[in-house]
C-alpha positions as CSV (number, residue, x, y, z in Angstrom):
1,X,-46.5,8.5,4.2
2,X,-43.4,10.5,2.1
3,X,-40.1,9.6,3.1
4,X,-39.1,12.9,4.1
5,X,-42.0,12.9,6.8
6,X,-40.5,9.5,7.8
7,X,-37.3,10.7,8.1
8,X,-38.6,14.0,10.2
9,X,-40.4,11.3,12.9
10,X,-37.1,9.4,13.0
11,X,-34.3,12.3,14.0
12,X,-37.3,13.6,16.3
13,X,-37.5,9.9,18.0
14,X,-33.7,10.0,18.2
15,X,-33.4,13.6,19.5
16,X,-36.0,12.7,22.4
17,X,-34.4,9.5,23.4
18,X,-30.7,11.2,23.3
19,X,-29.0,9.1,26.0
20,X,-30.9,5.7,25.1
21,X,-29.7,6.8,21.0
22,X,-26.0,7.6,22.2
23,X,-25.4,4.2,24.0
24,X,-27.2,2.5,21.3
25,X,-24.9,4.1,18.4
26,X,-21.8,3.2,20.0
27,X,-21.3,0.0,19.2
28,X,-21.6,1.0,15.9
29,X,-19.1,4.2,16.0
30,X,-16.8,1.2,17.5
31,X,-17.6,-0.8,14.7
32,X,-17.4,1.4,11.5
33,X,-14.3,3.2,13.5
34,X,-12.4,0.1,13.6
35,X,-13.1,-0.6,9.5
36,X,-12.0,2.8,8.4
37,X,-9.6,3.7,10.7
38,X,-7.4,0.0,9.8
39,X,-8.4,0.7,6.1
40,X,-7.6,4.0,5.8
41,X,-3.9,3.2,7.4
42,X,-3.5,0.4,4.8
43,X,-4.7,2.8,2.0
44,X,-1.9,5.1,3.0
45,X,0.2,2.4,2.5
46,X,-0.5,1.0,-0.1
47,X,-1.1,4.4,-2.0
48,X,2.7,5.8,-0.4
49,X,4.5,2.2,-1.7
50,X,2.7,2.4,-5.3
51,X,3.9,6.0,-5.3
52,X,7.7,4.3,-4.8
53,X,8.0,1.2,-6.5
54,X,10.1,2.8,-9.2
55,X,13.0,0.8,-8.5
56,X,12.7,-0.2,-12.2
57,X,12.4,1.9,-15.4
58,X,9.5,1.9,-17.8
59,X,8.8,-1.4,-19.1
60,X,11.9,-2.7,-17.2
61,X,12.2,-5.8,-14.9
62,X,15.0,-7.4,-12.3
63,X,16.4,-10.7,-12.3
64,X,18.0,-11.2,-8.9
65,X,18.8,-14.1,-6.6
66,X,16.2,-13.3,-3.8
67,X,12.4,-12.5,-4.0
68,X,11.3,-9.2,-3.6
69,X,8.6,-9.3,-0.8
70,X,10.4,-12.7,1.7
71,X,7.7,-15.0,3.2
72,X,7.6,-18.3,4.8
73,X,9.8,-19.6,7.4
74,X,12.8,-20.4,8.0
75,X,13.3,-23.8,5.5
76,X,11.8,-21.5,2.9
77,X,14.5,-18.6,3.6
78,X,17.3,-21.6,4.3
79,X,16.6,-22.9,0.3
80,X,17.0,-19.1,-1.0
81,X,20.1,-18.7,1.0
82,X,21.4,-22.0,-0.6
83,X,21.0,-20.5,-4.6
84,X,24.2,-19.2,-6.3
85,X,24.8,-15.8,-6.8
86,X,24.2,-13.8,-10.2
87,X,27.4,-13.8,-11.6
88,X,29.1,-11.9,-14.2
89,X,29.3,-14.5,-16.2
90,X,25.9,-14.8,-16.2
91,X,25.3,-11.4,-17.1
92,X,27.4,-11.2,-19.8
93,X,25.9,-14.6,-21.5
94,X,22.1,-13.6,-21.1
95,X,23.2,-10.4,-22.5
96,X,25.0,-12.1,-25.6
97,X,21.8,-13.8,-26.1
98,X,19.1,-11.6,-25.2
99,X,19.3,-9.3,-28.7
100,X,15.2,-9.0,-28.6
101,X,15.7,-6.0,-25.0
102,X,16.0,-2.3,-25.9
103,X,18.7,-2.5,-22.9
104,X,20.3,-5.2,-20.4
105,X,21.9,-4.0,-17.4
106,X,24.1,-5.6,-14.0
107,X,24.1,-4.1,-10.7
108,X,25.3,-4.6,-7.3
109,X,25.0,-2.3,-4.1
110,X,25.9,-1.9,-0.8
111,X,24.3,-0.3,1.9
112,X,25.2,1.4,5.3
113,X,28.1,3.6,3.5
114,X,29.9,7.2,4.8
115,X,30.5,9.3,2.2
116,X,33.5,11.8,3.4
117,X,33.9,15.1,1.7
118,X,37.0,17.5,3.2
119,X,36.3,17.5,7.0
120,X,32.4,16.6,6.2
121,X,30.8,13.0,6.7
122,X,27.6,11.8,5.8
123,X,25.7,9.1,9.1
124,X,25.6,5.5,7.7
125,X,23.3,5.4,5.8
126,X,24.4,6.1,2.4
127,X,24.1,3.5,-0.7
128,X,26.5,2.6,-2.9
129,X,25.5,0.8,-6.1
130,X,28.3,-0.5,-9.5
131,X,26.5,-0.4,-12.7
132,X,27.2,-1.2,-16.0
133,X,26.3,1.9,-18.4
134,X,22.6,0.8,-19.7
135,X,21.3,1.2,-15.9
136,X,20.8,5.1,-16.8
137,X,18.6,3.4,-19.3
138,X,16.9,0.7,-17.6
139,X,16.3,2.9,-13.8
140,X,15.0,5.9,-15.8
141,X,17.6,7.6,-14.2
142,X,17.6,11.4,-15.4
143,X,21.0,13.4,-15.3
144,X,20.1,16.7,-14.0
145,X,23.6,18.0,-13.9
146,X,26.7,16.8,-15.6
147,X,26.6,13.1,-17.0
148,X,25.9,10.0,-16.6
149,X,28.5,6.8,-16.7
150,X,29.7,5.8,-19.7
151,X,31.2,2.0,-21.2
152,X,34.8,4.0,-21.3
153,X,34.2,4.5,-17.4
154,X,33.6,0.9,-17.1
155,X,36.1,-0.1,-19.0
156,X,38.8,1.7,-17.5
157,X,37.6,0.8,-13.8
158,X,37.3,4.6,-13.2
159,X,36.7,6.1,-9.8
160,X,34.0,8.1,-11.1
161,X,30.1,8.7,-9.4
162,X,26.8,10.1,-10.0
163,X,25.4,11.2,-7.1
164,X,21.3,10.9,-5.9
165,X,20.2,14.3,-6.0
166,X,19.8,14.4,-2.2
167,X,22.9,12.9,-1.4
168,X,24.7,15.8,-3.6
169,X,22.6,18.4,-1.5
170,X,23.9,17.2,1.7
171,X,27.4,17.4,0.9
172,X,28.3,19.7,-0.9
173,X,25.2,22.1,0.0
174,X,24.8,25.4,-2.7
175,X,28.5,24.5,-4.0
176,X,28.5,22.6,-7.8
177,X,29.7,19.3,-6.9
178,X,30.9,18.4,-10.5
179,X,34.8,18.0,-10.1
180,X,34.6,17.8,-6.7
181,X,36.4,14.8,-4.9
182,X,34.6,12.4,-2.2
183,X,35.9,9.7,0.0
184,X,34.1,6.2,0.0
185,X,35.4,3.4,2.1
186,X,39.4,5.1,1.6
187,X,38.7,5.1,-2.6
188,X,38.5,9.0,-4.1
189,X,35.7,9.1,-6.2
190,X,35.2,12.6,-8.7
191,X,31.6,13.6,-9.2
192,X,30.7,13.8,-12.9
193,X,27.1,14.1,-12.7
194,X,24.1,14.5,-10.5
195,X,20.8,12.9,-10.7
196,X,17.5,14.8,-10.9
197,X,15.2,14.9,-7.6
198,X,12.9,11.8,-7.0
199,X,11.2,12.2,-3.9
200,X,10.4,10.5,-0.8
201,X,8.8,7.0,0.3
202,X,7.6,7.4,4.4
203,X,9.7,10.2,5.0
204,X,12.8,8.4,3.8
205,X,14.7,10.0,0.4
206,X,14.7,7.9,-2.6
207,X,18.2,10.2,-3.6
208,X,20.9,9.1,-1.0
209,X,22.9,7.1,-3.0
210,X,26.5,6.7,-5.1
211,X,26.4,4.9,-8.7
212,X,30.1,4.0,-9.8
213,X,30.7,1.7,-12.4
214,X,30.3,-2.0,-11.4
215,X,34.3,-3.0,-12.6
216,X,35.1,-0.2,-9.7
217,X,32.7,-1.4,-7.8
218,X,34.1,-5.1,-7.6
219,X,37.6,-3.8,-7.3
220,X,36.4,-2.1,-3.9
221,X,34.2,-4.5,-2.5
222,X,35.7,-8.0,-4.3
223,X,33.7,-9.9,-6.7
224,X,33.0,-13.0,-4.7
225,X,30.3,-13.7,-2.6
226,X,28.4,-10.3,-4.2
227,X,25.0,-11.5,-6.3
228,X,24.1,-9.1,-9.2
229,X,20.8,-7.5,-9.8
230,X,20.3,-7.7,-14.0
231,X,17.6,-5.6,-15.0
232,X,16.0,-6.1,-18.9
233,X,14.3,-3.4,-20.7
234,X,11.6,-4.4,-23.2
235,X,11.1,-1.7,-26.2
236,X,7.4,-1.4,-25.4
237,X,4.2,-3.2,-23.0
238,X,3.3,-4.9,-25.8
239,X,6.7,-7.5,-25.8
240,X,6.9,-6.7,-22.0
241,X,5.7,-10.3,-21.2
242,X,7.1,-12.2,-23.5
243,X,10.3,-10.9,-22.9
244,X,10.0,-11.7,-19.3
245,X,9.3,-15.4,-20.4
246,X,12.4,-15.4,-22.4
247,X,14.7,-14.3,-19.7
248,X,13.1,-16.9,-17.9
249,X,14.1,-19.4,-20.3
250,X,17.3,-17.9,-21.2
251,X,18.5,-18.1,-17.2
252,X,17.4,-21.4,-16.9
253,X,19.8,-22.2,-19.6
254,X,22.7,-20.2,-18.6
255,X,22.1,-21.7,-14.6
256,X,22.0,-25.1,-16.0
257,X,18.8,-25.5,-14.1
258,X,17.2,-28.8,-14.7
259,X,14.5,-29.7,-16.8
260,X,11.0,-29.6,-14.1
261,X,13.2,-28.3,-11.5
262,X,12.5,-24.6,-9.6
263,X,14.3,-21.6,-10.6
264,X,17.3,-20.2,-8.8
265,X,16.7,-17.1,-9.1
266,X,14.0,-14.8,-9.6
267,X,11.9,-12.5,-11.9
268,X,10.4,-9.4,-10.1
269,X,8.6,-6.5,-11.4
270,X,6.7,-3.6,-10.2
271,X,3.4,-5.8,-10.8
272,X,5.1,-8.1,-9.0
273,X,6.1,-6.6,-5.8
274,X,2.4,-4.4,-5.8
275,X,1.1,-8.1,-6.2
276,X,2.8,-9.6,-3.7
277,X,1.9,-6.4,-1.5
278,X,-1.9,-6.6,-2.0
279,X,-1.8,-10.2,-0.9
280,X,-0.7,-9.2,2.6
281,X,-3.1,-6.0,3.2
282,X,-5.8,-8.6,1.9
283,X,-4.9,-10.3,5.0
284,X,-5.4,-6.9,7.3
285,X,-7.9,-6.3,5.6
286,X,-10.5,-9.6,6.3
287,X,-8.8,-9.1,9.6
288,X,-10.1,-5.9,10.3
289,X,-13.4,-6.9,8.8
290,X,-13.7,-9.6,10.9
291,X,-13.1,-7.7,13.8
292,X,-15.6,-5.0,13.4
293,X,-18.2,-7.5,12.4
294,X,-17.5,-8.8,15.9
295,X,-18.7,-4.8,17.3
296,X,-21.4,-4.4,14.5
297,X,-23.0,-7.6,15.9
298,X,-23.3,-6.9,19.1
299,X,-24.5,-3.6,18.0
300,X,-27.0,-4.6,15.7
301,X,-28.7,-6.9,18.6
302,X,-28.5,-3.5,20.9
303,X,-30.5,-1.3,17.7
304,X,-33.1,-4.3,17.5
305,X,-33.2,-4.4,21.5
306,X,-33.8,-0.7,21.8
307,X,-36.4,-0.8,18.8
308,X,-38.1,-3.4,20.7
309,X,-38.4,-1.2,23.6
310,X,-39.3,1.8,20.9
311,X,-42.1,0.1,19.2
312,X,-43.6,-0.9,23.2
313,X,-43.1,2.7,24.4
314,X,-45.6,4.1,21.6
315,X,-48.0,1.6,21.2
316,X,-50.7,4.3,21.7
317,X,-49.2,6.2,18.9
318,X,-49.1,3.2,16.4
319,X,-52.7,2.3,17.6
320,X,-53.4,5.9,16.8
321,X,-52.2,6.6,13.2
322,X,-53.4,3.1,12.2
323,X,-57.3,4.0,13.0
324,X,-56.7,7.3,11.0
325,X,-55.7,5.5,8.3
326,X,-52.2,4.6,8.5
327,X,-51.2,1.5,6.4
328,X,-48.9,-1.4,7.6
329,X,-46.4,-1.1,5.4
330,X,-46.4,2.5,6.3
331,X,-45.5,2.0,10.0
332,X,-43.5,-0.7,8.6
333,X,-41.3,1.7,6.8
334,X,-41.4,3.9,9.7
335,X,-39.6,1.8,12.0
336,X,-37.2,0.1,9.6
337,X,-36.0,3.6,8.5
338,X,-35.7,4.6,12.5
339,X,-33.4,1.9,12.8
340,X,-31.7,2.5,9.1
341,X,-31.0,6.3,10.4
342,X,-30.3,5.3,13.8
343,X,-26.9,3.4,12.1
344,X,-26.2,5.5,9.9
345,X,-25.5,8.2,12.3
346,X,-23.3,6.6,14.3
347,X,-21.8,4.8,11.2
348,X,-20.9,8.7,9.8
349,X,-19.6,9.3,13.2
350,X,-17.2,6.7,12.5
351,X,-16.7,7.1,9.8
352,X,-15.4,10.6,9.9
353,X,-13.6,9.1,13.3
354,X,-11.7,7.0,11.7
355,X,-10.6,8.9,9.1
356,X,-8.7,11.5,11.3
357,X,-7.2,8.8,13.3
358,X,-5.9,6.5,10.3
359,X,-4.7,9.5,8.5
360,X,-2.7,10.8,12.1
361,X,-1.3,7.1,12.7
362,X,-0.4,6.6,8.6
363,X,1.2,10.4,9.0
364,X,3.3,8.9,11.8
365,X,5.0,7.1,8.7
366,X,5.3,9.7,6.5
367,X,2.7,7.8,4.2
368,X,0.4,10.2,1.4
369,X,-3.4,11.5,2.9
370,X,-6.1,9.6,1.9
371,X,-9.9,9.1,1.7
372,X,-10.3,5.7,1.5
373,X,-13.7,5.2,-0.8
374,X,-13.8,1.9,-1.0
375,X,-14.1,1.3,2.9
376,X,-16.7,4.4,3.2
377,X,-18.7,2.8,0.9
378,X,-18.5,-0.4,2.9
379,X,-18.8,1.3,6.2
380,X,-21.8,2.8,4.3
381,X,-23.2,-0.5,3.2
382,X,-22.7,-2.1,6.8
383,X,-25.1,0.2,8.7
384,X,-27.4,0.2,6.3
385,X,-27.7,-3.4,6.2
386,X,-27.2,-3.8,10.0
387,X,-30.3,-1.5,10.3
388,X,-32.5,-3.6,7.8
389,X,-31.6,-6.5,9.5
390,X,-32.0,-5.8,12.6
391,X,-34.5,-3.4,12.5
392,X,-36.8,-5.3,10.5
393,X,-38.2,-7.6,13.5
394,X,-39.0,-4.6,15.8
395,X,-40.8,-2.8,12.3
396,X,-42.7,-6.1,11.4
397,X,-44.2,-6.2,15.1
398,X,-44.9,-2.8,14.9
399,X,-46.9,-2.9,11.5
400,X,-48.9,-6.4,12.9
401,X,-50.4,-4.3,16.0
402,X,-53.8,-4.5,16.2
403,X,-55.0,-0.6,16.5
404,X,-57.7,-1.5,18.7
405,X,-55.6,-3.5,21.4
406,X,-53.1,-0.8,20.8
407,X,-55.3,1.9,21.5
408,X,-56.1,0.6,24.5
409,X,-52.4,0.3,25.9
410,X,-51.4,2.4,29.3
């Protein structure tokens, strides 16, 4: 018998049966619903935060005193509260040594800040960062109107900023802001340059901040108690890694960090933080799986009750193509493919289901659209297996009827 015949008998066996097909399929709309719908969300997020991690430049890496991404509990936090700060010193010493880095940088920041301009002020939530000169360098920052810091400015401790693109649109609106004065903390800063646009992460701008040179910066906000950030700029991937291994070394040195003993600091790139990220939506994701296979279970035992009762139902009709001169394998295929199309309707059902809904909760956050492919295709690969496996006992009874007894059924 041709497939497409097959598949003809199988939509016309579901369309007569509708309320018996309807409750049967949900358990697997609940099922494939629940897989798409939780991957599609952690797609979003994952897509959204590999669309930001640009916190470093091109071939560029941190050294800072914390991790990145902060797990464990509270001993583990307790020994990373316990390392000594990034200092100056040690800046200025890895930098003296490090002659292999297109460009070293320090940088410190501080967060929550109101930026006053005239009789305007900014909410709270401004940042503040001091950087030497060769962060323009090592951020990729792009000057989109006047200029960038310069070692002169750091020398002199100069109350001079560079404003985030976004930050310079909400003060000073369609008026140039170069020359202008702004108010940080009771210090005048001048504008001299402002940087070009760089977008959003969940709704959030990536351009609300103030960079002043780090001397100004520490004669604000004191030097003590303030860990730096260095970041290290290889000249291309190729030396990428061996640089990193280096300024491992080299910090280990400077820190006096004991031969066996565990860094005090740490080495974080964007492979890094996307790594460390992936880890934890592995979790959600075997969660999620877990959970559906929970649903798709109890569905698959509803498909291969219902076939059961499918196979009983037409008896006669089994009995009937077999004495014309059906084959087993051909009623065989029959029912296997009735239970293969039976989950693969409600599996599109959820499929499509669970997009909306994953892409209306991830909007919720601001986070990029997405199809998720990857989880379709295992959506995909779940029904069709769930059918075959639990369609295959009702198909195998049905294929072992013998046409006389069946012919013979009332």
């Amino acid at each position: 018998m041709p497939i497409k015949e097959i598949l003809v008998i199988a939509f016309v066996s579901l369309k007569t049966n509708k309320l018996r097909s309807s409750l049967t399929i949900l358990g697997i709309i609940v099922g494939i619903f629940s897989i798409i719908a939780m991957g599609t969300v952690v797609t979003m997020l994952q897509t959204t935060i590999e669309e930001g991690v640009s916190v470093f430049g091109k071939n560029t890496f941190q050294i800072q005193k914390f991790p990145a991404v902060r797990t464990g509990g509270h001993s583990e936090w307790g020994k990373l509260r316990n390392r000594k700060d990034i200092t100056l010193d040690d800046f200025n010493n890895l930098k003296g040594k490090f002659v292999e880095a297109k460009a070293i940088a320090a940088s410190a920041s501080n967060n929550g800040i109101i930026v006053k301009h005239k009789n305007y002020k900014t909410n709270p939530n401004i940042s503040i960062a001091g950087v030497t000169p060769e962060a323009f360098i090592t951020r990729d920052w792009t000057i989109e109107k006047g200029r960038a810091l310069n070692q002169l400015d750091y020398d002199r401790y100069a109350k001079n900023v560079v404003l985030g693109f976004d930050l310079a649109k909400t003060v000073f609106k369609d008026l140039d802001p170069i020359g202008q004065e702004i108010s940080v903390e009771g210090t005048k800063l001048t504008v001299i340059g402002v940087l070009e646009y760089e977008g959003e992460i969940f709704g959030q701008s990536r351009g609300n901040f103030a960079i002043i040179p780090l001397t100004s910066f520490h004669s604000m906000y004191g030097i003590s108690r303030r860990s730096l950030n260095i970041s290290v700029m290889a000249f291309d991937r190729v030396s990428y890694n061996d640089l990193m291994e280096k300024a491992e070394g080299y910090m280990r040195i400077i820190r006096k960090v004991p031969p066996g003993g565990d860094n005090d600091f740490d080495i974080v790139s964007s492979e890094s933080i996307l790594g460390q990220i992936n880890s934890i939506t592995s979790g959600v994701r075997i969660g999620a799986l877990v959970i559906a296979a929970i649903s798709l279970l109890a569905a698959g035992v509803g498909i291969m009750n219902i076939m059961l009762v499918s196979v009983t139902e037409r008896t006669k009709e089994i009995g009937i193509r077999k004495s014309i001169g059906a084959k087993r394998k051909n009623i065989l295929m029959q029912f296997l493919i009735e239970a293969v199309v039976l989950c693969l309707v409600g599996g599109i059902i959820g499929i499509i289901a669970g997009i909306m809904v994953g892409n209306l909760a991830g909007s919720l956050l601001n986070a990029s659209t997405v199809i998720p492919i990857d989880w379709i295709v295992i959506g995909i690969s779940l029904c069709i297996a769930i059918g075959v496996g639990f369609g295959t006992y009702p198909a195998y009874k049905a294929a072992n009827l013998d046409p006389i007894e069946a012919l013979r059924y009332e």
